[in-house]
C-alpha positions as CSV (number, residue, x, y, z in Angstrom):
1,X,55.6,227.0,2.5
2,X,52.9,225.3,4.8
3,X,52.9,225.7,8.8
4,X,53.8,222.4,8.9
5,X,56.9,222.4,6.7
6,X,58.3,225.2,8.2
7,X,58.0,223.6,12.1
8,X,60.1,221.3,10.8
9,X,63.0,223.4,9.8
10,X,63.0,225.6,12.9
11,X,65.5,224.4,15.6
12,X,65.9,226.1,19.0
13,X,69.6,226.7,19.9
14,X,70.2,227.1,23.7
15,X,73.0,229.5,24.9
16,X,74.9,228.4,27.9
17,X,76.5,231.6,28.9
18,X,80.0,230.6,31.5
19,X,81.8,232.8,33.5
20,X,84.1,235.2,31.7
21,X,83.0,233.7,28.6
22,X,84.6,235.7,25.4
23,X,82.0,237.8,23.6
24,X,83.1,238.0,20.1
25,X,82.7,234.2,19.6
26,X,78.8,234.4,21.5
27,X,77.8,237.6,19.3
28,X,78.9,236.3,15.9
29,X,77.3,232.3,16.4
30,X,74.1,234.6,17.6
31,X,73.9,237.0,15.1
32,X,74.4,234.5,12.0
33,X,71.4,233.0,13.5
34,X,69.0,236.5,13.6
35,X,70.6,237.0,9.9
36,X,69.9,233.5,8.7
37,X,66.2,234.3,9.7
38,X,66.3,237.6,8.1
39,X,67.1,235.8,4.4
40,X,65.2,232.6,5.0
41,X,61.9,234.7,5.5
42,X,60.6,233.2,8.7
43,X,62.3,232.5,12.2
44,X,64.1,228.8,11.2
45,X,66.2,229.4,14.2
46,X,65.3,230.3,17.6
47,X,67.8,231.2,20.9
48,X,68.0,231.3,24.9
49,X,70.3,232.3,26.7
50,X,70.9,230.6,30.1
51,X,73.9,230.0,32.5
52,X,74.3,229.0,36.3
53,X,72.4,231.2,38.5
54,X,70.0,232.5,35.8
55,X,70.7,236.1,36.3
56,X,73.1,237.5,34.6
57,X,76.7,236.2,32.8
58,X,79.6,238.6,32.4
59,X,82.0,238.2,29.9
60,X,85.8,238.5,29.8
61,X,86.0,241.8,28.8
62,X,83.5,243.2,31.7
63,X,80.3,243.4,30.2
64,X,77.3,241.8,31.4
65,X,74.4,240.0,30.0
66,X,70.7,239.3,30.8
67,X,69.8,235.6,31.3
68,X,66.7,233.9,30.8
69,X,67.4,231.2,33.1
70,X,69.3,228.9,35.1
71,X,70.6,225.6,34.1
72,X,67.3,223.6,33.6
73,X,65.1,220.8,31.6
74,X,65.9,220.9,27.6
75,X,64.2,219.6,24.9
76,X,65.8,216.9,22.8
77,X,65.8,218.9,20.1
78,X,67.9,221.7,20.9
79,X,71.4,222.6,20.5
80,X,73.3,223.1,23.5
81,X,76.2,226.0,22.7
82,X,78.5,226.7,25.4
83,X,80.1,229.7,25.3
84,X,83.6,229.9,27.1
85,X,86.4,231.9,27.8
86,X,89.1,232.7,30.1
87,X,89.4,230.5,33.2
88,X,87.6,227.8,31.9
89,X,89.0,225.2,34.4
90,X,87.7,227.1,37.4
91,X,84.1,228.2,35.6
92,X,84.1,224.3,34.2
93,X,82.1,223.2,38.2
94,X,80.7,220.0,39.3
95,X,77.1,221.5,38.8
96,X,77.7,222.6,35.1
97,X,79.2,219.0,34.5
98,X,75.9,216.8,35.8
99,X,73.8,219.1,34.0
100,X,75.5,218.5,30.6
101,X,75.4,214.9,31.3
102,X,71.7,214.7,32.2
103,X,70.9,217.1,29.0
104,X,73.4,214.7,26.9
105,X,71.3,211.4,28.0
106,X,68.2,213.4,26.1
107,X,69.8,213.2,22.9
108,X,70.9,217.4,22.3
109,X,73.8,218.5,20.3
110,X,76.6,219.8,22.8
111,X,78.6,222.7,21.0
112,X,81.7,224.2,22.3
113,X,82.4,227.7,21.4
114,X,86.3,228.8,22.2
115,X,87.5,227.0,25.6
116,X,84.5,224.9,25.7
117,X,85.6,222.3,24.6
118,X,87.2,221.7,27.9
119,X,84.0,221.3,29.8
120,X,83.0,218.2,27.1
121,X,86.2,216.9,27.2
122,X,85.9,217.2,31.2
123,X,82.3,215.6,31.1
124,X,83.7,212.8,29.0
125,X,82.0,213.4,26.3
126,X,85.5,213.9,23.2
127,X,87.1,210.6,24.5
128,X,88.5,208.8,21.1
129,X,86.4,211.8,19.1
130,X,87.8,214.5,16.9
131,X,87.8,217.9,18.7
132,X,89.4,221.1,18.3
133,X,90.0,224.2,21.3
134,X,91.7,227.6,20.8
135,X,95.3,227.4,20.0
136,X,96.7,229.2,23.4
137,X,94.9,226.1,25.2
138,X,95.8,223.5,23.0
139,X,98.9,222.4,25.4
140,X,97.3,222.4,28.6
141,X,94.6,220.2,26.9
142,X,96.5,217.8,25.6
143,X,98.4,217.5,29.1
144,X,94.7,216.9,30.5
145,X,92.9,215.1,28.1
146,X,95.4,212.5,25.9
147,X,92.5,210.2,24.8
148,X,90.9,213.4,23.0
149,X,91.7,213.5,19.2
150,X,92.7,217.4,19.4
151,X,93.0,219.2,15.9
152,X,94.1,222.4,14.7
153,X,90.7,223.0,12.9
154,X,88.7,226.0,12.6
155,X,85.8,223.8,14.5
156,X,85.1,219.9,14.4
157,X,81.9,218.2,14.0
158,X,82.0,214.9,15.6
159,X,78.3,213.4,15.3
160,X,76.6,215.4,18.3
161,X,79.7,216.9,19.4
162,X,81.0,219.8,17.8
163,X,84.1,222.2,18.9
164,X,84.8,225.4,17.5
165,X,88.8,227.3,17.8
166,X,87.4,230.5,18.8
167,X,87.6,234.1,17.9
168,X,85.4,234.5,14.2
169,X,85.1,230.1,14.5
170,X,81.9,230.8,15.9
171,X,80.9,232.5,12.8
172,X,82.6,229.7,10.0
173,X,80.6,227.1,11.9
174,X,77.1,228.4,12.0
175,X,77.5,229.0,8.4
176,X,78.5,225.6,7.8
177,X,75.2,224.5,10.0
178,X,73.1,227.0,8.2
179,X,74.4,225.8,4.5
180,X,73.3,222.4,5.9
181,X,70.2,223.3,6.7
182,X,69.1,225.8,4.2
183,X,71.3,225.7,1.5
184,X,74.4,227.6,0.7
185,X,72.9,230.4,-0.9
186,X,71.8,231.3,2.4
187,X,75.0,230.7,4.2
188,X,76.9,232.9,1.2
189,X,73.9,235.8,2.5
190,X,74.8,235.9,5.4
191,X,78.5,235.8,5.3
192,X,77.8,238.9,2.9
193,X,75.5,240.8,5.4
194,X,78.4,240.1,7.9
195,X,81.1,241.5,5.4
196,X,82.2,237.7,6.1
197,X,84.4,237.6,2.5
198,X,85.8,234.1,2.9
199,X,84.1,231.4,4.8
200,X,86.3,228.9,6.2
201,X,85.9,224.9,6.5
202,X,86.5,222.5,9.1
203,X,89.5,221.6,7.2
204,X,90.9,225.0,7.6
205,X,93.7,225.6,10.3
206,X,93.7,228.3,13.4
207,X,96.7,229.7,12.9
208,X,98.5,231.6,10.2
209,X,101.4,229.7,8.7
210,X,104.9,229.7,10.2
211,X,106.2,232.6,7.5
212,X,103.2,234.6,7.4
213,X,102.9,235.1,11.4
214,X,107.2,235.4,12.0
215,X,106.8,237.8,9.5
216,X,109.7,235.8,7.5
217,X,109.3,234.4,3.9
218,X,113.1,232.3,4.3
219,X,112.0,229.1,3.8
220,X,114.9,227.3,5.9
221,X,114.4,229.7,8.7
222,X,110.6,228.8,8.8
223,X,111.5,224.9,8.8
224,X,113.9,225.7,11.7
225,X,111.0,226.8,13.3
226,X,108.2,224.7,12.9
227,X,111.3,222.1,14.2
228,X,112.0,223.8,17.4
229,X,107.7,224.3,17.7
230,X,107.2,220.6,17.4
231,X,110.1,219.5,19.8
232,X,109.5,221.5,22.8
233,X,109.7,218.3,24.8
234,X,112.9,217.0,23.8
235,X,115.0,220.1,22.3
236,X,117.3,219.3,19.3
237,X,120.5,221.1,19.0
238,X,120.9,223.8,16.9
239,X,123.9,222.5,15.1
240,X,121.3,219.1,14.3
241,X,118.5,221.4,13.1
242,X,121.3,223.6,10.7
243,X,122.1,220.1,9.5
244,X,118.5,219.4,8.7
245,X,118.1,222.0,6.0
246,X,121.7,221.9,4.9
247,X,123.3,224.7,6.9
248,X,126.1,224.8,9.0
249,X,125.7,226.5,12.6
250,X,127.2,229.6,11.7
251,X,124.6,230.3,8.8
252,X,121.6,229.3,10.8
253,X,123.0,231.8,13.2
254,X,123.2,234.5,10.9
255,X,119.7,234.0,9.5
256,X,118.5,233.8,13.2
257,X,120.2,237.2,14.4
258,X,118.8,239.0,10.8
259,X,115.4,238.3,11.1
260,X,114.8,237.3,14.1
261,X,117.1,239.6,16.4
262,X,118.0,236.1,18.6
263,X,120.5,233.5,18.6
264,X,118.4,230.2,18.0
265,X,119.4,229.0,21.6
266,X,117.6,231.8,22.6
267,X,114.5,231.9,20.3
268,X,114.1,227.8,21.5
269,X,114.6,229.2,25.1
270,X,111.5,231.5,24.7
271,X,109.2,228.8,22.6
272,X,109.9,226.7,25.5
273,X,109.3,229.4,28.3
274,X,106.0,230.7,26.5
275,X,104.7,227.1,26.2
276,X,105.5,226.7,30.1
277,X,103.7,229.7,31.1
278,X,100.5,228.2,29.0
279,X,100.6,225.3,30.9
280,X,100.9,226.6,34.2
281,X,98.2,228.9,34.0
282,X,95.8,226.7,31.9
283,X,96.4,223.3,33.5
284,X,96.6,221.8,37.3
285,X,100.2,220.4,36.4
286,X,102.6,220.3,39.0
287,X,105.5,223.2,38.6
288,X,108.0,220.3,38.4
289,X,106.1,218.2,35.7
290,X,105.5,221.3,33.4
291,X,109.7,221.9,33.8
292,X,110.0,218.3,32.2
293,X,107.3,219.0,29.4
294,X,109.4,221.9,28.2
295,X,112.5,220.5,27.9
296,X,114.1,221.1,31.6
297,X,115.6,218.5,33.8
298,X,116.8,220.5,36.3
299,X,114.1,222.3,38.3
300,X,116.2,225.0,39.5
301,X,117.4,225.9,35.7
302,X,114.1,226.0,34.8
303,X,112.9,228.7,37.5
304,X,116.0,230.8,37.0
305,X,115.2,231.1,33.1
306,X,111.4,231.2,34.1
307,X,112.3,234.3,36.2
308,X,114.9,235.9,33.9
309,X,112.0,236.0,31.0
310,X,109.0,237.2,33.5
311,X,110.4,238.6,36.3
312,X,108.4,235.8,38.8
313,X,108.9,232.1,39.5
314,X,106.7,229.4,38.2
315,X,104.8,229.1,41.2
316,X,104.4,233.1,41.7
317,X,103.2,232.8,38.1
318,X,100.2,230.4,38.9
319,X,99.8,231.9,42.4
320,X,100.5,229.8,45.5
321,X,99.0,227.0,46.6
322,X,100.0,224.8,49.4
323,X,101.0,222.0,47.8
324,X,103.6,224.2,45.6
325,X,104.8,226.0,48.6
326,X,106.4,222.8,49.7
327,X,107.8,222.3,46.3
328,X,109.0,225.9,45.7
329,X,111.9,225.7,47.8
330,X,113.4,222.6,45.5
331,X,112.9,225.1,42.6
332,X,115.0,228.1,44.2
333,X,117.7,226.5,45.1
């Protein structure tokens, strides 16, 4: 292979290292890059690792990471991957946001690796486009971005925009990008040097299904389930979702207290309280407007079962700020 032929193939991938940004989905996009060059024979794909400030980034779980520079001039040519994490509203700033856009006018790919997705939904970039974010964010996005076509994909490659789920996504994607470019021979090497035994697609979903993560194979219990997951909004009675899959109350009671250890009021009670505490800590909701997304009308009911499950109040939970003070009082009554 000639000089020339191989500039062609080699692409430059630019790591925008955020705040807290989660390590395991930056390592594995990175090092299916060094072992992509390792089997093609000659360095296809080059890296740099940047973030704001241009010193160092330090992940979620404490450890920190050499940068080669501050947010500056791209090429058009490289992919922009930005790796977040926990936090990701507060790390998502005003400076980071006019950067992307400025880099976007260029013409670069703009990857999201786990949470990032927020910051290209928050540049305005996944309006009306297919994107995906991890699945303990998923409610707090859609609350914050409706016009955003959010999937349950592994990652979604929307022309220039492309989203990853997080975790071991990181890994499924660059071996799709790596297949594209070199072949899938190459992507298969890799995945094998990585003990990677079964790539995933972007048709592939985050989560493990309803039976396989309750840890229940009843196939009416799981439909129960997925009901209650889907209707966390408006709540259907239990005696309505018995009649669904052809049981009576009682049964569905029985089947709920033998594997599950709960009355279904009480397993719906939790759904709802576990998707409340996701949206108050992920999203800039109001205490009384998360209450009505999960299913509460009354305010006060929902802080006294808020409490009861987590020992604090809904705005304890997020942490005070002024404009909940005032409110907090109408919760506790």
């Amino acid at each position: 292979m000639t000089k020339r032929s191989t500039d062609r193939l080699r692409k430059h991938f630019v790591f925008v290292l955020l705040p807290e940004f989660t390590l395991l989905s930056f390592a594995g996009a990175l090092d299916a890059l060094r072992l992509a060059n390792r089997q093609i024979g000659f360095e296809a794909y080059s890296w740099s690792l940047i973030g704001p400030g241009g010193d160092t980034a330090t992940c979620s779980a404490g450890s920190t990471i050499s940068l080669d520079a501050d947010l500056g001039d791209l090429q058009r040519d490289d992919t922009v991957v930005l790796c977040g994490g926990t936090n990701i509203s507060k790390n998502t700033s005003d400076r980071l946001i006019s950067w992307i856009r400025k880099e976007a006018r260029r013409g670069v790919t703009l990857v999201g690796l786990c949470t990032a997705a927020y910051v290209l939904a928050k540049a305005g970039f996944l309006d009306d486009r297919r994107a995906t974010i991890h699945w303990e964010n998923h409610d707090g996005f859609l609350e914050a971005f409706p016009d955003v076509n959010l999937t349950k994909s592994i990652y979604v490659i929307d022309g220039k925009y492309i989203t990853t789920a997080g975790g071991t996504a990181s890994v499924d994607l660059m071996l799709a990008l790596i297949a594209r470019d070199h072949g899938a021979d190459v992507a298969n090497a890799v995945a094998d040097q990585q003990i990677y035994s079964s790539i995933r697609t972007d048709r592939d979903t985050q989560r493990l299904s309803t039976p396989t993560r309750i840890g229940v194979r009843h196939p009416k219990l799981a439909t129960v389930i997925q009901r209650m997951e889907a209707n966390i909004e408006e709540p259907i009675r239990p005696s309505a979702l018995a009649a669904e899959v052809g049981l009576s109350t009682r049964q569905l009671e029985r089947l709920f207290r033998r594997y599950m250890n709960l009355s279904p009021k009480r397993y719906y009670m939790e759904l709802r309280l576990s998707r409340a505490r996701n949206l108050l800590m992920q999203t800039d909701m109001n205490v009384i407007n998360v209450a009505l997304a999960c299913g509460f009308t009354s305010p006060s009911h929902f802080s006294k079962c808020y409490r009861a499950q987590y020992g604090t109040t809904p705005y304890r939970e997020r942490g005070s700020r002024g404009a909940d003070r005032e409110e907090e009082s109408d919760l506790e009554v």
